[in-house]
ZAMARGU-4260 file (C-alpha; in steps of 0.2 Angstrom, whole numbers, plus 5000, padded with zeros to 4 digits):
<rodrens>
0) 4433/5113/4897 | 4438/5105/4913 | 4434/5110/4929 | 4449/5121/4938 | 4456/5110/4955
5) 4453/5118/4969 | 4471/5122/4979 | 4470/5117/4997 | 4481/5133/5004 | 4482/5124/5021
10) 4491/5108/5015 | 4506/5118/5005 | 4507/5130/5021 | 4509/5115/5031 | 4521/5106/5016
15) 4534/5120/5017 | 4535/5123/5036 | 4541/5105/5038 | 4551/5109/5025 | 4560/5124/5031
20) 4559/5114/5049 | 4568/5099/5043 | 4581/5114/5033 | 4584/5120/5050 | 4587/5106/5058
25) 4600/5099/5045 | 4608/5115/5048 | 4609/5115/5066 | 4614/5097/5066 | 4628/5101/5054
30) 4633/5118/5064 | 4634/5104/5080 | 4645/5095/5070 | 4655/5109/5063 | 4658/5116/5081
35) 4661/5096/5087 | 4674/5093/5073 | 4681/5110/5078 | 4682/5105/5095 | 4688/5087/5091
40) 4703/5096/5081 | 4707/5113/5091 | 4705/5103/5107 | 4706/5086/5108 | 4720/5082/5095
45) 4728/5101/5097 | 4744/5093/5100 | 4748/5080/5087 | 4739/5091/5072 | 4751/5106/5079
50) 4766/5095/5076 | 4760/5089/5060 | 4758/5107/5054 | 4775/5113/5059 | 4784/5097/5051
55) 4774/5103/5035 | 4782/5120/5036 | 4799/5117/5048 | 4812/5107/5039 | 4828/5098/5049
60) 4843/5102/5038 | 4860/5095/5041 | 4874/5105/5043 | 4891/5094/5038 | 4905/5099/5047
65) 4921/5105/5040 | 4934/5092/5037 | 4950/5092/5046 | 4966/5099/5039 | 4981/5089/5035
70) 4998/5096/5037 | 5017/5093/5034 | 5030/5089/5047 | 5033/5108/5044 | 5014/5116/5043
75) 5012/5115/5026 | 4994/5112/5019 | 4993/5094/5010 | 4973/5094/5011 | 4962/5107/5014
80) 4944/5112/5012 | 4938/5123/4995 | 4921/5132/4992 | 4912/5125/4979 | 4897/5126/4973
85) 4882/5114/4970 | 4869/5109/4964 | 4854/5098/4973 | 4838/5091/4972 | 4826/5088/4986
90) 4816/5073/4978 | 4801/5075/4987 | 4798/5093/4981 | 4804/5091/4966 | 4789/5078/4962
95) 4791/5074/4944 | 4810/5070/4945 | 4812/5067/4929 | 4806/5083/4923 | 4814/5092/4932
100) 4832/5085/4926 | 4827/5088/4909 | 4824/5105/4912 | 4841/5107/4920 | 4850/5098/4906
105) 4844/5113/4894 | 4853/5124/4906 | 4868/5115/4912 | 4880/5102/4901 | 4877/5083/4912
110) 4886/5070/4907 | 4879/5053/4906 | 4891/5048/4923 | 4882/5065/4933 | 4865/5059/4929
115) 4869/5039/4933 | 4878/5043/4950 | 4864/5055/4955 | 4852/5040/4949 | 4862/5030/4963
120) 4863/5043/4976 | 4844/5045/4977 | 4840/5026/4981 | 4852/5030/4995 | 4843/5044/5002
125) 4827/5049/5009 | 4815/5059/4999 | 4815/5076/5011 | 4838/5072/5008 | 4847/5085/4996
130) 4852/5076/4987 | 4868/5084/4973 | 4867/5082/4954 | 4883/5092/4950 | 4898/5100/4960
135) 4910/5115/4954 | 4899/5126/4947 | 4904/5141/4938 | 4896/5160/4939 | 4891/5157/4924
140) 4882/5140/4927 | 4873/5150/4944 | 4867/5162/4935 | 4859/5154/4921 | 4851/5141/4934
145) 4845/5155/4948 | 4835/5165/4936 | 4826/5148/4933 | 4823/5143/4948 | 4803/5147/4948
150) 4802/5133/4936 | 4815/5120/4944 | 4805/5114/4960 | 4817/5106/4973 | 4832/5113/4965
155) 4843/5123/4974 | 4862/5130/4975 | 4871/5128/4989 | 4889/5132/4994 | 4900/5117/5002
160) 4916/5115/5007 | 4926/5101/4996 | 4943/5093/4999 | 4957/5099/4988 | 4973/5093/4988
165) 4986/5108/4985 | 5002/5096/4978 | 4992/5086/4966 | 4999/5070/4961 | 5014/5069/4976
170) 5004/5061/4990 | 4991/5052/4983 | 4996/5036/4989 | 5001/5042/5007 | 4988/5057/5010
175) 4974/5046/5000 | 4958/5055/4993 | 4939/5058/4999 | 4926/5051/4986 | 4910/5049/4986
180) 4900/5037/4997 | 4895/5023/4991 | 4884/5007/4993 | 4899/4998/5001 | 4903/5013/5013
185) 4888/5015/5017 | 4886/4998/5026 | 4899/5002/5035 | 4895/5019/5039 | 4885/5028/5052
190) 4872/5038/5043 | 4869/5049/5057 | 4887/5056/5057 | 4888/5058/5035 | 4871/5069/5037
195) 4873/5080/5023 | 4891/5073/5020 | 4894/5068/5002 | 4914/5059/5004 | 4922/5049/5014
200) 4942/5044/5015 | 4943/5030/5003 | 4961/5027/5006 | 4979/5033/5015 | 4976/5043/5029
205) 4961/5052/5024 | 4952/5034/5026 | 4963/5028/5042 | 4959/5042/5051 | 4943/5047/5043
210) 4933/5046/5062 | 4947/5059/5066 | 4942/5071/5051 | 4926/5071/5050 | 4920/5079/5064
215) 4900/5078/5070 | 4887/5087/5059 | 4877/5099/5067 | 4857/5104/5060 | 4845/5119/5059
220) 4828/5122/5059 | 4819/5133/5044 | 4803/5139/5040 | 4799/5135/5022 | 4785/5139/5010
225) 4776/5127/5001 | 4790/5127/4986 | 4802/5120/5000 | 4813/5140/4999 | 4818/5145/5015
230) 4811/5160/5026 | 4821/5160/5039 | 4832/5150/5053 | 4822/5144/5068 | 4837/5137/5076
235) 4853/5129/5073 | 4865/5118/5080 | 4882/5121/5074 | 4893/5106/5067 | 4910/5102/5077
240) 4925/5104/5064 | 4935/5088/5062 | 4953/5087/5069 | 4968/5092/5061 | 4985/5081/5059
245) 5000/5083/5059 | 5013/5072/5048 | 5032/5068/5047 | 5031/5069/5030 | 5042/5083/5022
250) 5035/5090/5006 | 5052/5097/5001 | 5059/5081/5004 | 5045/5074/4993 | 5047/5086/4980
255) 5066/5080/4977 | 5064/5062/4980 | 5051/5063/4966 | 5062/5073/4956 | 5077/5059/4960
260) 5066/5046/4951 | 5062/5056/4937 | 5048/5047/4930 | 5053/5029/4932 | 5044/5017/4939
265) 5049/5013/4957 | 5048/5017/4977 | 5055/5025/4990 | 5051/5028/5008 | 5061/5038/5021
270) 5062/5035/5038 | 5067/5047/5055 | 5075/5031/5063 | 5075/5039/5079 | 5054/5041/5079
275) 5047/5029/5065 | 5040/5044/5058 | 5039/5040/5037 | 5048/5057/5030 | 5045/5053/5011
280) 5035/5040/5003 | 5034/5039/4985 | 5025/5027/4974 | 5029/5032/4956 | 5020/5033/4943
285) 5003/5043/4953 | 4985/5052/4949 | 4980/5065/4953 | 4968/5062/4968 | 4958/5078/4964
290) 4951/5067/4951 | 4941/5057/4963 | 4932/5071/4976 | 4917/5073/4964 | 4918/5057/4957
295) 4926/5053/4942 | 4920/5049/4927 | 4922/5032/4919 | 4934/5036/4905 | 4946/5042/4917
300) 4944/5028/4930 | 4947/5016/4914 | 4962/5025/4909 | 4970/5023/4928 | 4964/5006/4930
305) 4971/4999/4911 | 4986/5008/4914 | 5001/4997/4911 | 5011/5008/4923 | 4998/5006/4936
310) 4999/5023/4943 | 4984/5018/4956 | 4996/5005/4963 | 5006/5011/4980 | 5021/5001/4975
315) 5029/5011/4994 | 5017/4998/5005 | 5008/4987/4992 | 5025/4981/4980 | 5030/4966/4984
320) 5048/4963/4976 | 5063/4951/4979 | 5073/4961/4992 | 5089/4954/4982 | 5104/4958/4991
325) 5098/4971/5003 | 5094/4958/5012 | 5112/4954/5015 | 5117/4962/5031 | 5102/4955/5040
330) 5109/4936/5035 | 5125/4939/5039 | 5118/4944/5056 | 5109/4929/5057 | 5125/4918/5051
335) 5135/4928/5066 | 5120/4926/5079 | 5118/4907/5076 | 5136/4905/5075 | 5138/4898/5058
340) 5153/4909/5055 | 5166/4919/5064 | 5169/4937/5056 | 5187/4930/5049 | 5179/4914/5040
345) 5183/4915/5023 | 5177/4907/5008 | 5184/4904/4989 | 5177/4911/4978 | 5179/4905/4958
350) 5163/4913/4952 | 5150/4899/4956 | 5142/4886/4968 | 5137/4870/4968 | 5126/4859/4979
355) 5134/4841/4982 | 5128/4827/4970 | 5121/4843/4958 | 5125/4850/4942 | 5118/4866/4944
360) 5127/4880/4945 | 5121/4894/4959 | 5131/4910/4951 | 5141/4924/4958 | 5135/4941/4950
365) 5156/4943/4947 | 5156/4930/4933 | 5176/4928/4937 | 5171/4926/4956 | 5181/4938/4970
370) 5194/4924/4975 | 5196/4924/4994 | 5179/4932/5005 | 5177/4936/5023 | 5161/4941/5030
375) 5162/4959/5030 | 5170/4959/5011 | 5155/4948/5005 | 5144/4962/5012 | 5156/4977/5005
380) 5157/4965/4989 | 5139/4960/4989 | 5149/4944/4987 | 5135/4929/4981 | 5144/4913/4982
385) 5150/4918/5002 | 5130/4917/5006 | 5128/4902/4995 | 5142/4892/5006 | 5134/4895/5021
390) 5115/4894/5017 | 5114/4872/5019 | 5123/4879/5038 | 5110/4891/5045 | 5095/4882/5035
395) 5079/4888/5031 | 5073/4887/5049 | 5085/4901/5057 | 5085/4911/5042 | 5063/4912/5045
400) 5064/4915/5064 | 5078/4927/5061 | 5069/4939/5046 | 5054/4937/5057 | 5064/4949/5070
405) 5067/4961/5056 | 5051/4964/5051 | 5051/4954/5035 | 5034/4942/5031 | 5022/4952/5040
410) 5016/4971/5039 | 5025/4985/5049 | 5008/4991/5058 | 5010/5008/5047 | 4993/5020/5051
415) 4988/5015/5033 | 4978/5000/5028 | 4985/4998/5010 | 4999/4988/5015 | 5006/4969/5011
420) 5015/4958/5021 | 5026/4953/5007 | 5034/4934/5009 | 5046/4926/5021 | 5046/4908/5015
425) 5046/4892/5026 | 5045/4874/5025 | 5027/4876/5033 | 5024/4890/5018 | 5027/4882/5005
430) 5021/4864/5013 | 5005/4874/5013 | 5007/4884/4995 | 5015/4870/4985 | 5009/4852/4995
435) 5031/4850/4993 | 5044/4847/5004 | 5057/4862/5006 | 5072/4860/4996 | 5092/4864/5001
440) 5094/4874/4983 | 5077/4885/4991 | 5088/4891/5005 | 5103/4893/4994 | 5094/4907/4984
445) 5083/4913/4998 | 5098/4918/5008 | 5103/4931/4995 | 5086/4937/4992 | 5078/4929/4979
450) 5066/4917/4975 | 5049/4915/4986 | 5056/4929/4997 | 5047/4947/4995 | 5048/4962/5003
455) 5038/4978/5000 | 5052/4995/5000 | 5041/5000/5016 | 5046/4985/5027 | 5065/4985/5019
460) 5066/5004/5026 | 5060/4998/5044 | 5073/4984/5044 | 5086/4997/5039 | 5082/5008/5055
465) 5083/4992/5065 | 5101/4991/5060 | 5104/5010/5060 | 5097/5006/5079 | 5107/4993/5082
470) 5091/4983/5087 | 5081/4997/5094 | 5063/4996/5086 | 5054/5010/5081 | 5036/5011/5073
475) 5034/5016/5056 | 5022/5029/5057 | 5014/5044/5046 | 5005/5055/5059 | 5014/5063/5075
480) 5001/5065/5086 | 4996/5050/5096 | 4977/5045/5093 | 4974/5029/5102 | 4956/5027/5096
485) 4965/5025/5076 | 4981/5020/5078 | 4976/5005/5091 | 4969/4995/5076 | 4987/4995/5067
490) 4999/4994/5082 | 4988/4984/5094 | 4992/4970/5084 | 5009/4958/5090 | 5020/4971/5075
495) 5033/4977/5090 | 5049/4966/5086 | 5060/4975/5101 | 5079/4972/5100 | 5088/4958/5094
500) 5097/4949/5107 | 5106/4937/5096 | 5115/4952/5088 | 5127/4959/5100 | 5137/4976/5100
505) 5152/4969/5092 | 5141/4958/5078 | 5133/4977/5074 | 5147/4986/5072 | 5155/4973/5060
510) 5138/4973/5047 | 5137/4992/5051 | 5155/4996/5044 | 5152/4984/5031 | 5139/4993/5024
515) 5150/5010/5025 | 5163/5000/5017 | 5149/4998/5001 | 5149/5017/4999 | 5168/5024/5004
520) 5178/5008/5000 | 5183/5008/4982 | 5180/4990/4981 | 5159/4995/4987 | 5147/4990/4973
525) 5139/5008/4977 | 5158/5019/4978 | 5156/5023/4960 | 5139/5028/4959 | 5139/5040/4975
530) 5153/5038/4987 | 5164/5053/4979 | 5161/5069/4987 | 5150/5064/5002 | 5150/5077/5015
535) 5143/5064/5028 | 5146/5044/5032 | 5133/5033/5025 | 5132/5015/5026 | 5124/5007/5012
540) 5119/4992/5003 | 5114/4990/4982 | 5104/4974/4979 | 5098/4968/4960 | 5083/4958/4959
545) 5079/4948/4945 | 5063/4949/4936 | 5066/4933/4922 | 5077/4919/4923 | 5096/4918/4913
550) 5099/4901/4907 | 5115/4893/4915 | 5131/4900/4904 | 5119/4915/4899 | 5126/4933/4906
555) 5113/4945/4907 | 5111/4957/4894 | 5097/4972/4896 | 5097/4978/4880 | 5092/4960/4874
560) 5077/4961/4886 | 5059/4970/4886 | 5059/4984/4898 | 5047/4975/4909 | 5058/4961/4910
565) 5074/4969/4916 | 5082/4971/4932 | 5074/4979/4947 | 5088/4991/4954 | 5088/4991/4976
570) 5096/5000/4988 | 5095/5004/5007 | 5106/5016/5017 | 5106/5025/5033 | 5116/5042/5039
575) 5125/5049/5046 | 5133/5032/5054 | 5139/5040/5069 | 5120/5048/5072 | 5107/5040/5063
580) 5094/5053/5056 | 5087/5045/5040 | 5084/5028/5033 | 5080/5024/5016 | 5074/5012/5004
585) 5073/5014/4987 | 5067/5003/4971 | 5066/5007/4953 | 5058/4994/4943 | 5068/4987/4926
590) 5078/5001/4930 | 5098/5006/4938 | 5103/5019/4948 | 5092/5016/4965 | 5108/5022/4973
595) 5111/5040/4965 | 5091/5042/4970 | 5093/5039/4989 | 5110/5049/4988 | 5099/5063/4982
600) 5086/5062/4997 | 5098/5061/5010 | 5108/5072/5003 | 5095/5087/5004 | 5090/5080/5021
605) 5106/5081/5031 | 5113/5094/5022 | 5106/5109/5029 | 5104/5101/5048 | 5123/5096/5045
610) 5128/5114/5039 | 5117/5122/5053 | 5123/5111/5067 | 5142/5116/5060 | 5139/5134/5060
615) 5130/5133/5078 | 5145/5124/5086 | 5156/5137/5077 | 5145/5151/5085 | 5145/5142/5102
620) 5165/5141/5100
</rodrens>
């Protein structure tokens, strides 16, 4: 058996009190650093660390501000602000994003267009944005989604104001619509000013005047917990509401020039020639501009956009169509201004002209032809070949400089951008279109309207006032108040045609009682249709524009045609003659009766002011 090892006590005594002195020292050393690091953090960096722990548990939230109203000229709401409520997601909290919306799609029906234009709004915002998944919500919807909220990180419900638009359909080409913002808005959008805002105008007023509107968001502090809810408010900026406007149009007058058109395809626009101010523009067929405040889903969008009729199409501004012979009074102005004619000039006619050393036949729409024509019968008449003799005399170079004067080949400068120039030809035009000379049979059939020339219903209206003015221009506008900042970009532009010299009062009393004559002679193309029973004295002029071409010894023939292929039917009046309160141009596309329409407007326009102004001056008597 070995020998037990002796232990040497003094050795392990002196083993374990290094020991416990090297423990001690550790722990001193790491108490030094411990209070160090403490010092380093409380002390040193107090202010920094401070700000980093309130920007974990103080969120900035933007507050958008509430849109600005749009009235009628008389106060009634064409655009107002509804409470609706919606559904975000905050990204960042949410973490697993995906998750999280397939949790929400056992609660709530999304549609393939919800999730993809969510998809699209979240690579636009920042990860700490809201960022909305679905609008309009029902109680039913709230419910179902509050009571899951514990398990929905980042979600939340929130209630917004939306744009509504009370009259549907009426003024969607003129009013426009909010959508939402997109990758092209928002390269040209400030994003400080759309913080927390979901729309912007996309077109009409509500995109001309959008920086009027919108107002300026406001923000507010929160303390949140670490599920991103709310506690409470630590302060808050409030948002500055957007502006109202006020416009001349007339909702009533609307209503019925609608109504008048009764679902055919056309235009109309109404104007206050004493202010410029548009009181009816109707583009028919429309939408329903609703549609697009949400954002609307693709087979809607299809269904507008492959629409024959092209109801998204402002045919008031946009249409450009050959003015025909609406453009009659303004030629003969020119014929009188460049001294081609005298008044009492009269020219034969057998139903047809013909251009010297050419077969071709230029015909009268009178097949038999209206014998012996003056100047102010060929207007009353809407007499062809009296135009056709005198065209080769004014040439195309007068008959541009003097359509320039009314407005025709460029764009009036209305406050909205959806508007076309249409076409005023010119040997330089068509030099430039065509690489071809201008030819004498060009003027012939541009001097009555048709051919290269266009002219959208818009600009045909403003050249009406001008006549109903006797020269005097006034603005085409939509909204009465005067915002420089907005209305600059549209009138700052050379549009202000001024009056005609070359015309003068004698020349505008001639056309003007020509164009009565249209509607209260018997011999007027329009008497038939609405000169019987007129309470007021209108001057007037019908035009017919063709759309395909009738071979020479052809007569035209609707029923043979396609729809789309007939006639467009024009006509341009102003009343009463004596005092000028409305101007009108309508157009109905492969259609008649443009006439009975504008008899219909400015029938329930001057009516009731003609009946009160009667009973007044019977009171004051």
């Amino acid at each position: 058996m070995p020998q037990d090892t002796l232990k040497d006590h003094g050795a392990e005594k002196t083993l374990v009190n290094i020991r416990i002195w090297v423990a001690i020292g550790f722990m001193v050393l790491l108490g030094v650093g411990l209070i160090f690091r403490l010092f380093y953090l409380q002390v040193v960096r107090h202010s920094e660390l401070s700000t980093q722990s309130d920007d974990n548990r103080v969120l900035i939230q933007p507050i958008p501000p509430n849109r600005g109203l749009i009235y009628d000229t008389n106060g009634q709401l064409l655009a107002v602000n509804k409470p609706s409520h919606i559904l975000s997601i905050v990204r960042e909290q949410a973490k697993d994003l995906d998750r999280v919306l397939a949790a929400i799609s056992k609660l709530l029906p999304l549609t393939e267009g919800e999730l993809k234009r969510f998809h699209q709004r979240v690579k636009r915002r920042r990860p700490f944005d809201a960022v909305p998944l679905k609008f309009d919500l029902t109680a039913e919807e709230i419910a179902r989604v509050t009571v899951n909220l514990f398990r929905l990180p980042g979600v939340d419900i929130n209630a917004e104001l939306i744009r509504f638009y009370p009259e549907g359909a009426s003024f969607a080409h003129s009013i426009g619509y909010v959508g939402r913002i997109n990758d092209q808005d928002l390269r040209r959008l400030d994003p400080a000013l759309y913080s927390g805002t979901h729309t912007t105008g996309k077109i009409g007023v509500e995109r001309s005047y959008e920086s009027i509107l919108l107002g300026e968001p406001g923000y507010q502090e929160v303390e949140a917990n670490a599920r991103g809810r709310v506690l409470r408010v630590l302060k808050k900026v409030s948002p500055k509401p957007g502006r109202d406007v006020n416009l001349y149009l007339d909702s009533d007058l609307q209503k019925v020039a609608i109504e008048a058109i009764n679902g055919r395809r056309g235009a109309l626009v109404a104007m206050d020639p004493k202010t410029g101010g548009v009181l009816a523009m109707v583009s028919n067929p429309a939408f329903d501009p609703n549609l697009f405040v949400t954002g609307i889903d693709t087979k809607t969008f299809n269904g507008l956009t492959k629409n024959i009729e092209r109801p998204l199409y402002n045919r008031a501004s946009l249409g450009e169509y050959p003015p025909a012979s609406t453009i009659k009074p303004v030629m003969a102005l020119a014929l009188l201004a460049n001294n081609v004619v005298k008044p009492e000039d009269r020219v034969f006619d057998k139903g047809w002209f013909q251009l010297p050393g050419s077969d071709h036949r230029f015909r009268n729409w009178k097949r038999s032809g209206h014998g012996w024509v003056n100047l102010p019968q060929a207007i009353t008449l809407s007499n062809d070949t009296y135009f056709y003799n005198q065209a080769g005399k004014l040439g195309i170079d007068n008959l541009y400089d003097f359509g320039r004067k009314f407005g025709f080949g460029r764009r009036t400068g209305i406050d909205i951008r959806e508007e076309r120039p249409g076409l005023l030809p010119s040997r330089e035009w068509k030099r430039g279109a065509y690489g071809q000379p201008w030819y004498p049979g060009e003027t012939v059939i541009a001097i009555i309207g048709q051919g290269y020339m266009l002219a959208t219903p818009l600009q045909l209206a403003e050249s009406t006032a001008l006549i109903a003015n006797r020269g005097k221009y006034v603005q085409p506008r939509l909204v009465k108040e005067d915002i420089p900042e907005v209305q600059g970009e549209f009138w700052g532009k050379d549009i202000n045609i001024g009056r005609t010299p070359e015309a003068d009062a004698q020349n505008w009393d001639l056309i003007i009682k020509a164009m009565e004559n249209v509607v209260h002679s018997t011999r007027g193309t329009a008497n038939w249709r609405i000169g019987r029973g007129l309470k007021y004295r209108m001057a007037g002029k019908t035009g017919t524009a063709q759309v395909v071409s009738i071979a020479q010894g052809e007569e035209y023939d609707a029923e043979k045609l396609k729809e789309f292929e007939r006639d467009h039917s024009l006509f341009i009046a102003f009343a009463p003659v004596e005092d000028p309160q409305i101007a009108v141009a309508v157009i109905l596309e492969n259609s008649r009766g443009a006439s009975n329409v504008a008899r219909k407007v400015m029938d329930a326009y001057l009516l009731p002011r003609l009946n009160a102004e009667s009973a007044q001056t019977k009171g004051e008597k």
